[in-house]
mmCIF file of the N, C-alpha and C atoms, coordinates in Angstrom:
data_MODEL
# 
_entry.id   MODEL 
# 
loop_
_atom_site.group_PDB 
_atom_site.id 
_atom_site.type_symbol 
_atom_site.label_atom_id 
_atom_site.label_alt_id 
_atom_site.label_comp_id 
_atom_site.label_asym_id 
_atom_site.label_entity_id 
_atom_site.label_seq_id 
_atom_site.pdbx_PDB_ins_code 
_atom_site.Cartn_x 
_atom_site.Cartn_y 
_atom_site.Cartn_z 
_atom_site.occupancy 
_atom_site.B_iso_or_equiv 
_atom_site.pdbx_formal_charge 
_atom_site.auth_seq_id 
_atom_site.auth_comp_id 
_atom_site.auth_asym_id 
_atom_site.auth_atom_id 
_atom_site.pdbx_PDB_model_num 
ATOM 1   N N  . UNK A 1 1  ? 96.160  -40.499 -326.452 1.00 0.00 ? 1  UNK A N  1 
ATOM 2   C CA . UNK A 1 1  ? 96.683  -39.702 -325.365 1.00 0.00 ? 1  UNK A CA 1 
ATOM 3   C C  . UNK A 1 1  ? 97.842  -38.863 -325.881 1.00 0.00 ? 1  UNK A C  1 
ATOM 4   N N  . UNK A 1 2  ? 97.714  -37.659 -325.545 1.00 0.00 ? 2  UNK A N  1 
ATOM 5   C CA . UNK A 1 2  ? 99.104  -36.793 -326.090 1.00 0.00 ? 2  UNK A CA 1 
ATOM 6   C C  . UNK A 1 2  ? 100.118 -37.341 -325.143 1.00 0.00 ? 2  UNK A C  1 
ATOM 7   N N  . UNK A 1 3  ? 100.819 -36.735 -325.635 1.00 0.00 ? 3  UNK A N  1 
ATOM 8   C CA . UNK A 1 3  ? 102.542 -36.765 -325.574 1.00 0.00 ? 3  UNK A CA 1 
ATOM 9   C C  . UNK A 1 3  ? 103.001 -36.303 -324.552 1.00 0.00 ? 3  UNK A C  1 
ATOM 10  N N  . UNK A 1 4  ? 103.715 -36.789 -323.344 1.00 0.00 ? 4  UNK A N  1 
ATOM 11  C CA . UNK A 1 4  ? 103.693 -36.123 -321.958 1.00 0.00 ? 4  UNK A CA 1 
ATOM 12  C C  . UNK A 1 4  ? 105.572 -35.913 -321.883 1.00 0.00 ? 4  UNK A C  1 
ATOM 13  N N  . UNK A 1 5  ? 106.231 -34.568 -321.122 1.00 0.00 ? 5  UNK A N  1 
ATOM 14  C CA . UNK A 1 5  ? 107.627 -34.490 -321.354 1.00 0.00 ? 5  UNK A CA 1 
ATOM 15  C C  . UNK A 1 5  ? 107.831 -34.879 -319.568 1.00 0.00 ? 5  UNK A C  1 
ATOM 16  N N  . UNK A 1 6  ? 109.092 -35.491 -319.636 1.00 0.00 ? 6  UNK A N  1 
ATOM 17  C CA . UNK A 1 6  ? 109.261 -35.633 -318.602 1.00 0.00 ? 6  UNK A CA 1 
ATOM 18  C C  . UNK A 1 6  ? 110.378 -34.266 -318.154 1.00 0.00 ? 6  UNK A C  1 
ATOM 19  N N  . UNK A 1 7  ? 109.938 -34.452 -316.654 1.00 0.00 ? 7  UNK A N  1 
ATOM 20  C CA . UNK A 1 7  ? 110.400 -33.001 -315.662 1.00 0.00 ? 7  UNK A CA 1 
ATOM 21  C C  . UNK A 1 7  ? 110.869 -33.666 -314.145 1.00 0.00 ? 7  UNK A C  1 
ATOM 22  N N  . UNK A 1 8  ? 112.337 -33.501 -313.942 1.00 0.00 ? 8  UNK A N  1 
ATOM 23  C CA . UNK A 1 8  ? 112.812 -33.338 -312.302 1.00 0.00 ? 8  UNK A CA 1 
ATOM 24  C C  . UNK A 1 8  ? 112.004 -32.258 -312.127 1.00 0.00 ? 8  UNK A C  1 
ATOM 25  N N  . UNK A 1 9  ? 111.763 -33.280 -310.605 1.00 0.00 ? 9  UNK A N  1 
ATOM 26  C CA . UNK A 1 9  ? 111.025 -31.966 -310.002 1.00 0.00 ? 9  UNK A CA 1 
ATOM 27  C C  . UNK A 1 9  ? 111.446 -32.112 -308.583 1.00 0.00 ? 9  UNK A C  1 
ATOM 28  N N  . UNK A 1 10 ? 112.353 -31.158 -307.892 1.00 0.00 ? 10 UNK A N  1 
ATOM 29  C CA . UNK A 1 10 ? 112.750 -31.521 -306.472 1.00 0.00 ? 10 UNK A CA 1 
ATOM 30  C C  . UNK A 1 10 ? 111.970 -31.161 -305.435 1.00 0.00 ? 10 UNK A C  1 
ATOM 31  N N  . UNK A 1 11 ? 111.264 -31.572 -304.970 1.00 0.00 ? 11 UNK A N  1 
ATOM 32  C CA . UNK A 1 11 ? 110.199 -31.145 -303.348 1.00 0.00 ? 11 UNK A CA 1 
ATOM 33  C C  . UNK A 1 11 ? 111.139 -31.346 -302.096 1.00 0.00 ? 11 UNK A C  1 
ATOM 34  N N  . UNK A 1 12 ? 110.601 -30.359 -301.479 1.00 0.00 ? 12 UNK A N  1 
ATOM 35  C CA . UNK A 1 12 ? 110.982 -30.560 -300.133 1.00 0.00 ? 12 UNK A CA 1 
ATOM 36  C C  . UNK A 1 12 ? 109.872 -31.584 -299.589 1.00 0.00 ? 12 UNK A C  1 
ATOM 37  N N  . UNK A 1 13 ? 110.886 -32.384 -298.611 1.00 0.00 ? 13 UNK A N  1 
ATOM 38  C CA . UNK A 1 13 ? 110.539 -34.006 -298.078 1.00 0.00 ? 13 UNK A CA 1 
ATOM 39  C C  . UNK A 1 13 ? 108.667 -34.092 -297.510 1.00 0.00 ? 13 UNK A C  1 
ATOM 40  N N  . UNK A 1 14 ? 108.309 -32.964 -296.958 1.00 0.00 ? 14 UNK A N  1 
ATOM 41  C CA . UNK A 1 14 ? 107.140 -32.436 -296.187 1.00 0.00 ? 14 UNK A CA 1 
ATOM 42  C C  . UNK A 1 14 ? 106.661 -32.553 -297.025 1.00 0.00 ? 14 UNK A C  1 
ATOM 43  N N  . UNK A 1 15 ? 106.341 -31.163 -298.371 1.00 0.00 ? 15 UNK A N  1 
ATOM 44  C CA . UNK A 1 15 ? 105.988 -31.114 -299.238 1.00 0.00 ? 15 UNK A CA 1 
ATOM 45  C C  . UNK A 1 15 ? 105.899 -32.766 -300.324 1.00 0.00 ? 15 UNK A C  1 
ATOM 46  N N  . UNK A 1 16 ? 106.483 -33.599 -300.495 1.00 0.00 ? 16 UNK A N  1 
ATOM 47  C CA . UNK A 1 16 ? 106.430 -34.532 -301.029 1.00 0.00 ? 16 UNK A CA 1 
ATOM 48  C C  . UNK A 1 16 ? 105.612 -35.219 -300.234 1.00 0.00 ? 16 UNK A C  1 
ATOM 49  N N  . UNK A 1 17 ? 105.697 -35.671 -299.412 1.00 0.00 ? 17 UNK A N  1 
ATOM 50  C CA . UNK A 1 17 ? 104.893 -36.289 -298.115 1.00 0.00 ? 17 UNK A CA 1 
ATOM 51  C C  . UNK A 1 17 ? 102.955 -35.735 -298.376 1.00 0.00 ? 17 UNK A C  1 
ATOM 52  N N  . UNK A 1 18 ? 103.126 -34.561 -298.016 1.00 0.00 ? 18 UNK A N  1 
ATOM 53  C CA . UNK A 1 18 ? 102.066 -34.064 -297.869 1.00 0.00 ? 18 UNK A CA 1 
ATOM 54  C C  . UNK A 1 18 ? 100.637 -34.549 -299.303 1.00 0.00 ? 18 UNK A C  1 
ATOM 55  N N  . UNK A 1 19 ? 101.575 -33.932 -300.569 1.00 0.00 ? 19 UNK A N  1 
ATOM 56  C CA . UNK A 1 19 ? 101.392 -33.858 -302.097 1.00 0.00 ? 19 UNK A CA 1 
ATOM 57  C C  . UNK A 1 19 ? 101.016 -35.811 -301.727 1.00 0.00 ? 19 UNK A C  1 
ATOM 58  N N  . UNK A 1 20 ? 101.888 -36.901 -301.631 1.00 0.00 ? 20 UNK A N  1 
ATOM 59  C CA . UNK A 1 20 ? 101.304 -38.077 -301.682 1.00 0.00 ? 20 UNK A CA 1 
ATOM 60  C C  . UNK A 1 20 ? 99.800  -38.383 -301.085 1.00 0.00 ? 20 UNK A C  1 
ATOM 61  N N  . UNK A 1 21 ? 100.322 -37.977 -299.738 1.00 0.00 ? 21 UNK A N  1 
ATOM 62  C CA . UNK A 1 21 ? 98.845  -38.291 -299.408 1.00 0.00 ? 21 UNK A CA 1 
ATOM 63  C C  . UNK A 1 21 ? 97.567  -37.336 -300.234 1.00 0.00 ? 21 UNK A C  1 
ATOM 64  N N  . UNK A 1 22 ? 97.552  -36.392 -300.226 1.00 0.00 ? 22 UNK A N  1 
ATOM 65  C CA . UNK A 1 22 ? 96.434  -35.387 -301.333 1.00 0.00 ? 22 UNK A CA 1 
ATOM 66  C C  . UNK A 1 22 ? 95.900  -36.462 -302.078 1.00 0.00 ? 22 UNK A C  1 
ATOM 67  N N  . UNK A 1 23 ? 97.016  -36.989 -302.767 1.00 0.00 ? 23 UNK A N  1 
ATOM 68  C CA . UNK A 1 23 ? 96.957  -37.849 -304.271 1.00 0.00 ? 23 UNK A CA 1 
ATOM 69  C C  . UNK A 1 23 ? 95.950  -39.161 -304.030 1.00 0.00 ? 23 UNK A C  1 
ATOM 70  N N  . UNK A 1 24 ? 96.657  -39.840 -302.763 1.00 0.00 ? 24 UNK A N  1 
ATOM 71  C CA . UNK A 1 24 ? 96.631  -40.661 -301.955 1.00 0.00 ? 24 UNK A CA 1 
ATOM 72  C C  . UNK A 1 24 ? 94.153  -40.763 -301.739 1.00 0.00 ? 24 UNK A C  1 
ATOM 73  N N  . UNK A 1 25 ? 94.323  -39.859 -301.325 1.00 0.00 ? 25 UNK A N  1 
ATOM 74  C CA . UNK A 1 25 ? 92.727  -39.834 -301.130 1.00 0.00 ? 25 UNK A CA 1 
ATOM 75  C C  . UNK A 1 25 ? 91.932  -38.929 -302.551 1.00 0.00 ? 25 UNK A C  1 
ATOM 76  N N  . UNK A 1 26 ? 92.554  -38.302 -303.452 1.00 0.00 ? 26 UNK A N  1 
ATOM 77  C CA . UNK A 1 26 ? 91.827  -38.652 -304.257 1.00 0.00 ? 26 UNK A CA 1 
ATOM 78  C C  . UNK A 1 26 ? 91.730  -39.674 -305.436 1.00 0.00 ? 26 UNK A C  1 
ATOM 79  N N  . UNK A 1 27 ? 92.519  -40.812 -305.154 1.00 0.00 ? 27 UNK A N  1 
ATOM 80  C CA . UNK A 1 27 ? 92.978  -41.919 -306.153 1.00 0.00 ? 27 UNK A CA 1 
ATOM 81  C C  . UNK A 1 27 ? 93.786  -41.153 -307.060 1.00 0.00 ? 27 UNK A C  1 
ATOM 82  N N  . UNK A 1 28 ? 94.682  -40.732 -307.007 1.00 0.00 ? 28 UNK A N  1 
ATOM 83  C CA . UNK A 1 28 ? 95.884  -40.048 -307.926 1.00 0.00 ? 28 UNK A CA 1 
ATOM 84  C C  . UNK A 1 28 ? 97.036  -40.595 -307.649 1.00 0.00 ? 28 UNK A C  1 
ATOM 85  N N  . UNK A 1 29 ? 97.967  -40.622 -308.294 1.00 0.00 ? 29 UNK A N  1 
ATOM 86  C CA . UNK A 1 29 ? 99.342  -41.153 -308.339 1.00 0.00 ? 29 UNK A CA 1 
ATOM 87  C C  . UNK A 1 29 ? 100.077 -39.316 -307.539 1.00 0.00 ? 29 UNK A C  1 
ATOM 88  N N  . UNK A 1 30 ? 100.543 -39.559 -307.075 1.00 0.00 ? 30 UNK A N  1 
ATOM 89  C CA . UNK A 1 30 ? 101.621 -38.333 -306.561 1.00 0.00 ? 30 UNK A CA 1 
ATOM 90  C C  . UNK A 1 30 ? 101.688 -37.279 -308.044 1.00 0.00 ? 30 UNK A C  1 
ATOM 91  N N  . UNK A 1 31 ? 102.471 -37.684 -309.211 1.00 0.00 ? 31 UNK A N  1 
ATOM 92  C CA . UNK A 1 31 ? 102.538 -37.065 -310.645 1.00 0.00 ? 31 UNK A CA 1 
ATOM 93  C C  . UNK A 1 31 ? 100.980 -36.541 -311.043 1.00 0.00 ? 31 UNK A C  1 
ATOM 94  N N  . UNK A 1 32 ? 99.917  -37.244 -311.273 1.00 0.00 ? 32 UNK A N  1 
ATOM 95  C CA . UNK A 1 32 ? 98.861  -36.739 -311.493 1.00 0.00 ? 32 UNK A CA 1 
ATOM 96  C C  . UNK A 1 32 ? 98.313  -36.138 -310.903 1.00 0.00 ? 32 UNK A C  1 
ATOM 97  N N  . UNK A 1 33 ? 98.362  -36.573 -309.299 1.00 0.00 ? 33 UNK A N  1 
ATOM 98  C CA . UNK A 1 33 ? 97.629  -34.985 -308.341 1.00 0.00 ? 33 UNK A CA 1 
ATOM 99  C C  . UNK A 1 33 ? 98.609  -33.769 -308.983 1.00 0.00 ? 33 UNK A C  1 
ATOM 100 N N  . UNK A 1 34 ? 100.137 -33.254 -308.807 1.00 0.00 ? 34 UNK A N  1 
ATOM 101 C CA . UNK A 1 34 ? 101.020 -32.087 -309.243 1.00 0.00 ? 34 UNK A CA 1 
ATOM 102 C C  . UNK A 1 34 ? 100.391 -31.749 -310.190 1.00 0.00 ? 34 UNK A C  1 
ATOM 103 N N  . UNK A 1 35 ? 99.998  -32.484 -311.314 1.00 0.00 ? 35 UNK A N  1 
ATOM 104 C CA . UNK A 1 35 ? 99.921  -31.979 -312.488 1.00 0.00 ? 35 UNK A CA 1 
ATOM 105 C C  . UNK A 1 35 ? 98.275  -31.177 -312.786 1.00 0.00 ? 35 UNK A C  1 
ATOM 106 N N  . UNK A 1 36 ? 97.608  -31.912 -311.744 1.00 0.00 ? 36 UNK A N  1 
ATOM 107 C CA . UNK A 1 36 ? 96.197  -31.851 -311.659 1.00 0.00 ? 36 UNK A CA 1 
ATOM 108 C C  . UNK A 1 36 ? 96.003  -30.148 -311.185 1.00 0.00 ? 36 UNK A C  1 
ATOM 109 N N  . UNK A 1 37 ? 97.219  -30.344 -310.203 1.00 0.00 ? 37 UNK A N  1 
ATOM 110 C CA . UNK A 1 37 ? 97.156  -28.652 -309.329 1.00 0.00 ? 37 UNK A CA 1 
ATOM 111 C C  . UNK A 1 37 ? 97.929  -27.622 -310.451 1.00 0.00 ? 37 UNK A C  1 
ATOM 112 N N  . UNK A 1 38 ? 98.764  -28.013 -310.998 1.00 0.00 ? 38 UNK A N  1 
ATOM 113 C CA . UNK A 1 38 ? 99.549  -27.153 -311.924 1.00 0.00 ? 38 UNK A CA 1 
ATOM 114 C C  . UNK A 1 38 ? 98.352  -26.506 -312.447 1.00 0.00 ? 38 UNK A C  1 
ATOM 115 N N  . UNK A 1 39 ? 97.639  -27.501 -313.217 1.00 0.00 ? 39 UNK A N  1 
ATOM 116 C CA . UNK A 1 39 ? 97.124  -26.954 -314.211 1.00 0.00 ? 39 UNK A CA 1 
ATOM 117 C C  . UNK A 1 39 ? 95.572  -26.515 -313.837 1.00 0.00 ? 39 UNK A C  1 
ATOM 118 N N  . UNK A 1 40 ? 94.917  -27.072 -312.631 1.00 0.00 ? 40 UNK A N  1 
ATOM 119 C CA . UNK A 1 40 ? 94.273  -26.094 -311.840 1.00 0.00 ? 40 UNK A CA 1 
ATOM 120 C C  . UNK A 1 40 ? 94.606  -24.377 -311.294 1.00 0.00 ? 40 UNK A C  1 
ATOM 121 N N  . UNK A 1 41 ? 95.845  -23.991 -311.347 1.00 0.00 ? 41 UNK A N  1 
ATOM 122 C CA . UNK A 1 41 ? 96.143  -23.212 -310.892 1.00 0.00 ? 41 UNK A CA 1 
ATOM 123 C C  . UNK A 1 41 ? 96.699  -22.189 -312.050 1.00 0.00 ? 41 UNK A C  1 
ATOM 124 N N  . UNK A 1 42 ? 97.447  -22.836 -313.066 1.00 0.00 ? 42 UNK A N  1 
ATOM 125 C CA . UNK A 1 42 ? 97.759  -22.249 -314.547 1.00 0.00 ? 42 UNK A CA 1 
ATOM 126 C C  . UNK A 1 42 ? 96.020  -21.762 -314.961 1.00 0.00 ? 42 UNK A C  1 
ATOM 127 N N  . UNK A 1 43 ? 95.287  -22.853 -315.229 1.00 0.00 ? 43 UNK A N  1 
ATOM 128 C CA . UNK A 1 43 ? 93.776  -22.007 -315.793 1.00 0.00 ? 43 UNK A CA 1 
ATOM 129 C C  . UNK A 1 43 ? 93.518  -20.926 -315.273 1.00 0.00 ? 43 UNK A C  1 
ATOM 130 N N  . UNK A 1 44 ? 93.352  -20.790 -313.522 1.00 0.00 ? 44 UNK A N  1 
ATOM 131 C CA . UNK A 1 44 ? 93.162  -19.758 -312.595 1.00 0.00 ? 44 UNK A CA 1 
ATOM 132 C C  . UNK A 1 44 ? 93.837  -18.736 -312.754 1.00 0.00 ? 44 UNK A C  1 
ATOM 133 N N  . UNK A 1 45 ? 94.885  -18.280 -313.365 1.00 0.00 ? 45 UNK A N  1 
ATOM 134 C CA . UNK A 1 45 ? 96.033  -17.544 -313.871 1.00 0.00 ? 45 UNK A CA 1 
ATOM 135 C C  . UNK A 1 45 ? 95.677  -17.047 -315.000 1.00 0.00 ? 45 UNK A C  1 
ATOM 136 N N  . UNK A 1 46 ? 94.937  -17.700 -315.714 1.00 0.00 ? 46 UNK A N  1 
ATOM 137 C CA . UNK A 1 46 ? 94.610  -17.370 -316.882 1.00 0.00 ? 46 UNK A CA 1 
ATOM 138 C C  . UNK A 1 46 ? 95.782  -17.297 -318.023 1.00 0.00 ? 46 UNK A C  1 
ATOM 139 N N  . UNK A 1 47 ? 96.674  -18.307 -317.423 1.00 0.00 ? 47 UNK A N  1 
ATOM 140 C CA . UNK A 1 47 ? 98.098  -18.734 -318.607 1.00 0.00 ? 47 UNK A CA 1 
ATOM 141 C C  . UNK A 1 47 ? 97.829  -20.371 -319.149 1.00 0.00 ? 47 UNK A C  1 
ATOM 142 N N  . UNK A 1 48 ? 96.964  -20.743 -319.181 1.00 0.00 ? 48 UNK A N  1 
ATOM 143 C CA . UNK A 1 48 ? 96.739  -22.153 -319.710 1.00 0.00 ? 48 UNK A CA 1 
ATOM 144 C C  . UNK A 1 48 ? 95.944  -22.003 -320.665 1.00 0.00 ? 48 UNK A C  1 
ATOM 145 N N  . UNK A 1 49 ? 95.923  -22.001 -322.020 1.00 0.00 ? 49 UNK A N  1 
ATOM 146 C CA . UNK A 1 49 ? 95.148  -22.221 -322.661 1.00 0.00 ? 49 UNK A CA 1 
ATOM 147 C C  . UNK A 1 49 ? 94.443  -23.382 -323.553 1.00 0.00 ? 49 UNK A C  1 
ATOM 148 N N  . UNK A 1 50 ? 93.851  -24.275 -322.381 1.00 0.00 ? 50 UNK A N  1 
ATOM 149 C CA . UNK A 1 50 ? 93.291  -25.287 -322.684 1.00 0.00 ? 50 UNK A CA 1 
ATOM 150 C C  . UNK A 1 50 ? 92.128  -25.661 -323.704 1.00 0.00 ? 50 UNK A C  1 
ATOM 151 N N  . UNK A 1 51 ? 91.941  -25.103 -324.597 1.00 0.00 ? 51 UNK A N  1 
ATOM 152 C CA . UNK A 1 51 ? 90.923  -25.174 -326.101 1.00 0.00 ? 51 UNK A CA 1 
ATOM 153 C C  . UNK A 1 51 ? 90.744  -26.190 -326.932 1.00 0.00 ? 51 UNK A C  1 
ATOM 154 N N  . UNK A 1 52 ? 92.636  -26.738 -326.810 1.00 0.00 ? 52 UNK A N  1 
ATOM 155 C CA . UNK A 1 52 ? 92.033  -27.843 -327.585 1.00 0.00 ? 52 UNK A CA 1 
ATOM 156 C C  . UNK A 1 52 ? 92.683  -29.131 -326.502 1.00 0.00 ? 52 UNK A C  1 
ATOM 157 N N  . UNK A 1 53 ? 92.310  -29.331 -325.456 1.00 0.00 ? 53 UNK A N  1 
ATOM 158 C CA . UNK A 1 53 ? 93.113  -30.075 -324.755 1.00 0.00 ? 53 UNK A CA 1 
ATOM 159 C C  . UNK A 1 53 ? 92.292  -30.890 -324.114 1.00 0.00 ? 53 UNK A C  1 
ATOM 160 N N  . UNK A 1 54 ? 91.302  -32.197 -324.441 1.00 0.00 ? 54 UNK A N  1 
ATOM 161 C CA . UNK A 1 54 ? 90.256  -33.189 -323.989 1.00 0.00 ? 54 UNK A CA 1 
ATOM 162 C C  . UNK A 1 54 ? 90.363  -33.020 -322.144 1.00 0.00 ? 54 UNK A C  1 
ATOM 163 N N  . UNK A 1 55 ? 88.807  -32.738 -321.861 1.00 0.00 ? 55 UNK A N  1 
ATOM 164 C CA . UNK A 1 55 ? 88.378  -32.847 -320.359 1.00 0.00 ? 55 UNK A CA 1 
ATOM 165 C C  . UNK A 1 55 ? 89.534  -33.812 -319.145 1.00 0.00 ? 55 UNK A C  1 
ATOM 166 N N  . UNK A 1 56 ? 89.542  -35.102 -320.286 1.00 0.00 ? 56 UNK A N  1 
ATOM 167 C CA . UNK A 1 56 ? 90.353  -36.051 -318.813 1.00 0.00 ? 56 UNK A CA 1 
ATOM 168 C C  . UNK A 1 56 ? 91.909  -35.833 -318.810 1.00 0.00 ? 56 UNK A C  1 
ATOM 169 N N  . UNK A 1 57 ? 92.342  -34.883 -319.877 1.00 0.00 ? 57 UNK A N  1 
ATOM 170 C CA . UNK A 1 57 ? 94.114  -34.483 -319.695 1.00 0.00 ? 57 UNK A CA 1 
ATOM 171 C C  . UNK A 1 57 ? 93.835  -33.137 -319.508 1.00 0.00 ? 57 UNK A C  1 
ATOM 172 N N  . UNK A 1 58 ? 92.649  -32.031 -318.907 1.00 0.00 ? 58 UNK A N  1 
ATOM 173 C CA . UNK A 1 58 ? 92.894  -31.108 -318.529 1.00 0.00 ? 58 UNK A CA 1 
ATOM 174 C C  . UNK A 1 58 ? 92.669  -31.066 -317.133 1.00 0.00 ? 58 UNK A C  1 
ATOM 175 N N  . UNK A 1 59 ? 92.628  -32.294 -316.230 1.00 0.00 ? 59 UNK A N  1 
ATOM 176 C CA . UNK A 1 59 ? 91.787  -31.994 -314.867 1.00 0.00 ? 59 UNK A CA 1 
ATOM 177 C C  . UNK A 1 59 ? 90.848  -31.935 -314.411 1.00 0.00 ? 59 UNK A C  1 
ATOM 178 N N  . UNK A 1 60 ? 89.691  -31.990 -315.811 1.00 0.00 ? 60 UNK A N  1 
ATOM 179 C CA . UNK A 1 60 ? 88.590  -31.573 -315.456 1.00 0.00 ? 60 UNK A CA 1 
ATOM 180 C C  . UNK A 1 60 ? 87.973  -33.142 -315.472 1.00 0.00 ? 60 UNK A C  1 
ATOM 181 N N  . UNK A 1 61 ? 86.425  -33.335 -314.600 1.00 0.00 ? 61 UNK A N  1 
ATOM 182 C CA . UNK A 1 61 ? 86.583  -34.950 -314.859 1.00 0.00 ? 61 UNK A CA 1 
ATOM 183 C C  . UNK A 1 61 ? 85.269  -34.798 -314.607 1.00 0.00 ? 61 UNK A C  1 
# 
């Protein structure tokens, strides 16, 4: 497994709330749904360049 950096990340209370449950029904931890959407949304952007980055640490499953 690569190397993961840790990041504060301040949400508003709703927003935190909301983001749990998401996580919540798709079996995700709160951190792995965020990260799941980050980088759902970075690819979509076309600023992620995931090439060499294995299926189950890019989101994809």
């Amino acid at each position: 497994m690569a190397k993961k950096k840790a990041f504060l990340l301040r949400l508003d209370p709703v927003v935190l709330e909301s983001l749990q449950r998401w996580a919540a029904d798709d079996l995700r931890s709160a951190n792995a749904q965020a990260e799941f959407l980050l980088r759902r949304a970075l690819h979509s952007a076309g600023r992620l360049n995931d090439r060499n980055v294995p299926a189950a640490e890019n989101g994809e499953e």
